[in-house]
N, C-alpha and C positions, 0 to 999 in steps of 0.2 A: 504494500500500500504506500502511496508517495503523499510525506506528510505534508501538511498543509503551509503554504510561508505563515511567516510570524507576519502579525499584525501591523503594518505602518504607521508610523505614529507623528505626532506634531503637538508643535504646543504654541499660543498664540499668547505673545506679551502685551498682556494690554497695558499702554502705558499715554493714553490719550487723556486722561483727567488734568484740568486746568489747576488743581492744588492752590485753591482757593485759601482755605486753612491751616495751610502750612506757612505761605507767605512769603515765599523765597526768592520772587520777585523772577519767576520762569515758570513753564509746564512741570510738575512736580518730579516727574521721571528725569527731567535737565536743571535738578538744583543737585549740586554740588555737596554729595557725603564725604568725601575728602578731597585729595585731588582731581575725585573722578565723581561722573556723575548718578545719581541713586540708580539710574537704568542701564548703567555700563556694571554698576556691582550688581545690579537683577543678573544679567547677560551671563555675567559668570558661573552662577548657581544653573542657567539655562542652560547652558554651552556644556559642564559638565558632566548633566545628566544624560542616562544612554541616547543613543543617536535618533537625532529628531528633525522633522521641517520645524524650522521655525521662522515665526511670523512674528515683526513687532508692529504695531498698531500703537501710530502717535498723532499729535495734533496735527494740522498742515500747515505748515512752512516750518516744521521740524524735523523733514523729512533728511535735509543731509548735516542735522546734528546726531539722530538716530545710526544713520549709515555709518558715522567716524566714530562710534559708539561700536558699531559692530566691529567694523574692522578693526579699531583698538583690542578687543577680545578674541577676535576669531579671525582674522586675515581675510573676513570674507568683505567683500563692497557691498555687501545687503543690496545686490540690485535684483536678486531672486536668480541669476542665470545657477545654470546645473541643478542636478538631482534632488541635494541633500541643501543648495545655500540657504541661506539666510533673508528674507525679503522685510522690506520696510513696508508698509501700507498705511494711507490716512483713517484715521479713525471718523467716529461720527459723533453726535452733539450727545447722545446716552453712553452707560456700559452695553446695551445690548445692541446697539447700529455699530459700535465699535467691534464688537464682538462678531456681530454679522461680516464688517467688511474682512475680520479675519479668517471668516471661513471660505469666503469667496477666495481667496487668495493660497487654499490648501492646491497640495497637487490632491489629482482623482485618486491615485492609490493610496489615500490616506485614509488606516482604518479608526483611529483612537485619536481623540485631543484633548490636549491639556489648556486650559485654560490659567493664566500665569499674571497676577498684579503684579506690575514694573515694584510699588511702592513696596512689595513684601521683597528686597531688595539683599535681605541677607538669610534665605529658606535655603536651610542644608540639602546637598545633594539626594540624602536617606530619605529628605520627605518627598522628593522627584519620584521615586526608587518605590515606595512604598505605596504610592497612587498606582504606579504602573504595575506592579504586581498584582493588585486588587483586579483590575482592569483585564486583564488576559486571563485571568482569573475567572472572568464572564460577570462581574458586574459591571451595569449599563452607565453605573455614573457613581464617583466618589468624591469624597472630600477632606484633607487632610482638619485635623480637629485636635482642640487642645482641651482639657478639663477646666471648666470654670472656676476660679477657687473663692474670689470675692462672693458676701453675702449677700445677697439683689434681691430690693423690693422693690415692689409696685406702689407706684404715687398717680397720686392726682396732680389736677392741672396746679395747686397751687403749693403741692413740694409737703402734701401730704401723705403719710404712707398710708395705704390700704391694706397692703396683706405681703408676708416675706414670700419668695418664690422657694421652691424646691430644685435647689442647686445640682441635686442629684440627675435630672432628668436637663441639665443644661450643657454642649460644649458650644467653645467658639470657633468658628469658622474661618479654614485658612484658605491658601491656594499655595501649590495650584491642582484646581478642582479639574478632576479628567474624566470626560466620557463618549461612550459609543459616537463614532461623529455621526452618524444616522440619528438617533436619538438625541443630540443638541440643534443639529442640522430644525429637525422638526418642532422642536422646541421653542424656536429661535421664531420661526417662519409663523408659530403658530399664537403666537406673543401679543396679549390682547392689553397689556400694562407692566407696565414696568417692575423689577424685580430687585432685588437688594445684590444677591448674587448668582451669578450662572446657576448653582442649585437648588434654589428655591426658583427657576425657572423651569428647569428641568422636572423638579417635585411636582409643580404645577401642571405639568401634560401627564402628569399621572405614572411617576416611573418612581419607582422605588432610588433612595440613596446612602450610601452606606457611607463608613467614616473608618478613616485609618488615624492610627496616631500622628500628628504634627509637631511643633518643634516653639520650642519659647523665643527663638529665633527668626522666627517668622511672623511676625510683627508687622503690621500697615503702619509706613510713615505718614501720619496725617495732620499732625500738629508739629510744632517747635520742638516741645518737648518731646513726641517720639523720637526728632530727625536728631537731639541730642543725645540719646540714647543710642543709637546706631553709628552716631559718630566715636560713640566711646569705646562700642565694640571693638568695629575697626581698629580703631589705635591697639585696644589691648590686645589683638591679634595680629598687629604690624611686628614682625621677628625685632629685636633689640639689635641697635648698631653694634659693631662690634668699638670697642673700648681699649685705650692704652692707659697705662701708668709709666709714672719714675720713678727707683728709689736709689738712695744714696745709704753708702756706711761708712764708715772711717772706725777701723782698729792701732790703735800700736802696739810697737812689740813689747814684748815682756809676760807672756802668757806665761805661766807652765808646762814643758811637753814639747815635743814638735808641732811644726808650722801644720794647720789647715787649713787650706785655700780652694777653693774653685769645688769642692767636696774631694780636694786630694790633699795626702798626707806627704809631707815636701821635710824628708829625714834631713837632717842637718840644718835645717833650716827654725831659727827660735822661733817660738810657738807667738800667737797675737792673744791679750789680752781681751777677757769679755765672761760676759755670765755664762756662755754656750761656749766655743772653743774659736769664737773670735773671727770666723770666717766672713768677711765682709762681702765677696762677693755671692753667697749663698744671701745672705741678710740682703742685700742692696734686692737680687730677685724676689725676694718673699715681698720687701715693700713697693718693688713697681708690680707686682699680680693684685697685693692687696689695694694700691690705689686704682689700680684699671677696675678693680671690682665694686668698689664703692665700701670696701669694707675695712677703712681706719689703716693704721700702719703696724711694724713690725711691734712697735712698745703694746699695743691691743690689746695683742695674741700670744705675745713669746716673752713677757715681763719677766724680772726678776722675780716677780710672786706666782712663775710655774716650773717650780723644780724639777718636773720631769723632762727640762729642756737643759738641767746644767748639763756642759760640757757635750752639750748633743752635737752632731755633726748635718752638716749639708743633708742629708739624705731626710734627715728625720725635719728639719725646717720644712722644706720643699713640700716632703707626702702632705705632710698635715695641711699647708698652705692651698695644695691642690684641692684636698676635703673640701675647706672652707669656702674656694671660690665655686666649685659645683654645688655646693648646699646652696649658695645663692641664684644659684641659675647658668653661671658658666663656664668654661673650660678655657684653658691654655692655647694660643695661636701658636706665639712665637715668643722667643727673650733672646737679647741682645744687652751684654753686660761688658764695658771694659773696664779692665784694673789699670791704676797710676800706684804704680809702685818701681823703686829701685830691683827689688829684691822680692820673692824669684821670678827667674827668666822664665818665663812662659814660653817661651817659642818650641820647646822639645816636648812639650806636656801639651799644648793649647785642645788638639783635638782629643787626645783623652781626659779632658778637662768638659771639653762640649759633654761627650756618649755618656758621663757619670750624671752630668747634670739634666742630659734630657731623660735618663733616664728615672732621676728621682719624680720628673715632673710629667708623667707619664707617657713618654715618649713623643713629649713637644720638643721641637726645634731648638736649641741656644746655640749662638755666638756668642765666640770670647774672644776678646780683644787684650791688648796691654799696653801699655808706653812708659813713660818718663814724662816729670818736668823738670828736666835739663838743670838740676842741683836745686829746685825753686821747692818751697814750701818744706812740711813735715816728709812728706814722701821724698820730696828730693833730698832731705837730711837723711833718709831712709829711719825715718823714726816709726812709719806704723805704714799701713795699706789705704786705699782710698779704692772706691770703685762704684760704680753707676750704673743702673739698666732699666733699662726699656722695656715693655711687655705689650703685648696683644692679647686682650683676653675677646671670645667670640660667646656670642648664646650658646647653649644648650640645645 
């Protein structure tokens, strides 16, 4: 038996409301959620979802702010050419003329439509997903839905209550609402008054409609306050720049013990003075990770009041440091540390100086550098070490 094609599908953005309410001084679909506009962030959620015709329906003479709206998302010119593109089409002075010019505008082999609010601009792909399952499924018409949780009465005209509602038998209506295009098609055509939403239109020609779970994300921008609420989102789903610090340390010598440096042990060489075993350039990385990360410096975390850091070396500063700045959200790019000191010569150690240190920092990148100031200061007297570094710390 040759099984039957899968259902063609489409989903039609309406995005023709003048957003009256909102006040944003354009068509509500072309006000500005961040850089981009609420119908370029709808687009997104659209373009996502599994493969579809899609049709946006906007006012007229928006027609090629719409189209640079597509293409910015989808590479397509929204002029409708080929199978699967993308077309723009003018809407009409209702949701439901708007909604009509969108069906005119399917190709014939489309079996399923989603009906899609521009304004419901940040609806996760899973509520796309979860319409369309219903839907092949063999129900004629769905609707994503959320549980009501506020208490609702019934008032009179003058803001008196009459009687509390039963929350239990209430959800709220999202989109995008998907059904049989036969059954919207005639729905649509058979439209004797206007409706609130495509499924209470569809209800009305007598067809049953079911409800899938919707998402607290999918939210209609229609006031100020929604549009600031969706701009908060966005941001706190914008990934975090990445971030540098610098930190500085300065040892002299007279430690006890041999030299620690770079997290290498340098025989022959006097050891630096300090609560921990004096390694300044282990120290100098701890305080440029912890300034890239916003979390204070090396005095903080590694004080004389945590003994379980005297005489620590490199290895045990670093782990712990890396802890700290993942507990905050990020990780290790890069460090880049030079030493100004007489004494020792780096140049035969330098890269076994790098592989110990990226490897305390879990196999992040460091350069080491070194020099002289040509007899000048403490270093140049060769009284103690001096050193400086650089870090990249990136999100998580």
């Amino acid at each position: 038996m040759i099984p039957s094609p899968s259902p063609r599908l489409a989903v039609i953005v309406v995005a023709a409301g003048s957003g009256t309410r909102l006040q944003g001084g354009a068509p509500k679909a072309f006000v500005p959620l961040d850089r981009d506009s609420i119908l370029r962030h709808s687009l997104r959620g659209v373009l996502a979802a599994p493969r579809a015709q899609v049709v946006v329906v906007v006012p007229d003479g928006f027609q090629d702010a719409a189209r640079a709206d597509v293409q910015a998302v989808s590479g397509d010119p929204g002029d409708g050419d080929g199978g699967d593109a993308v077309r723009v089409v003018v809407g009409g002075r209702t949701r439901q003329e708007s909604v009509a010019a969108g069906l005119s505008a399917l190709d014939a082999d489309v079996d399923l439509v989603l009906v899609h609010d521009a304004a419901r601009a940040l609806t996760p792909v899973s509520v796309f997903e979860r319409v369309i399952d219903a839907l092949e499924g063999g129900a004629p018409a769905v609707i994503p839905a959320v549980p009501v949780v506020d208490t609702i009465k019934r008032v009179d005209e003058n803001g008196v209550i009459l009687a509390a509602v039963d929350r239990s038998e209430l959800a709220a209506a999202q989109t995008p609402q998907g059904f049989r295009r036969d059954v919207l098609e005639a729905a649509v055509a058979s439209a004797d008054a206007d409706h609130t939403d495509d499924a209470a239109l569809v209800a009305a020609a007598g067809h049953d409609v079911v409800t899938v779970a919707g998402h607290a994300d999918s939210f209609k921008i229609t006031t100020a306050p929604d549009l600031d609420r969706a701009r908060a989102l966005v941001a706190s789903r914008r990934p975090a720049a990445p971030r540098i610090g610098i930190g500085t340390d300065v040892h002299g010598f007279g430690g006890e013990g041999t030299l620690w440096l770079a997290g290498l042990e340098w025989p022959g060489e006097q050891g630096l003075s300090g609560h921990s075993d004096g390694d300044a350039v282990a120290h100098a990385i701890v305080d440029a990770l912890l300034s890239a990360a916003g979390l204070g410096d090396i005095g903080t975390h590694f004080g004389t009041d945590r003994p379980e850091f005297s005489g620590a070396h490199a290895e045990a500063f670093l782990s712990h440091t890396v802890r700290l700045i993942e507990d905050a959200g990020w990780r290790v790019g890069n460090v880049s540390v030079q030493v100004q000191a007489n004494r020792p010569r780096f140049a035969a150690r330098r890269v076994e100086a790098e592989d110990v240190l990226s490897r305390a920092l879990g196999g992040a990148p460091v350069s080491v550098s070194a020099t002289t100031t040509d007899r000048l200061g403490f270093t140049g007297r060769t009284e103690g070490v001096a050193a400086f570094a650089t870090a990249l710390v990136l999100p998580l």
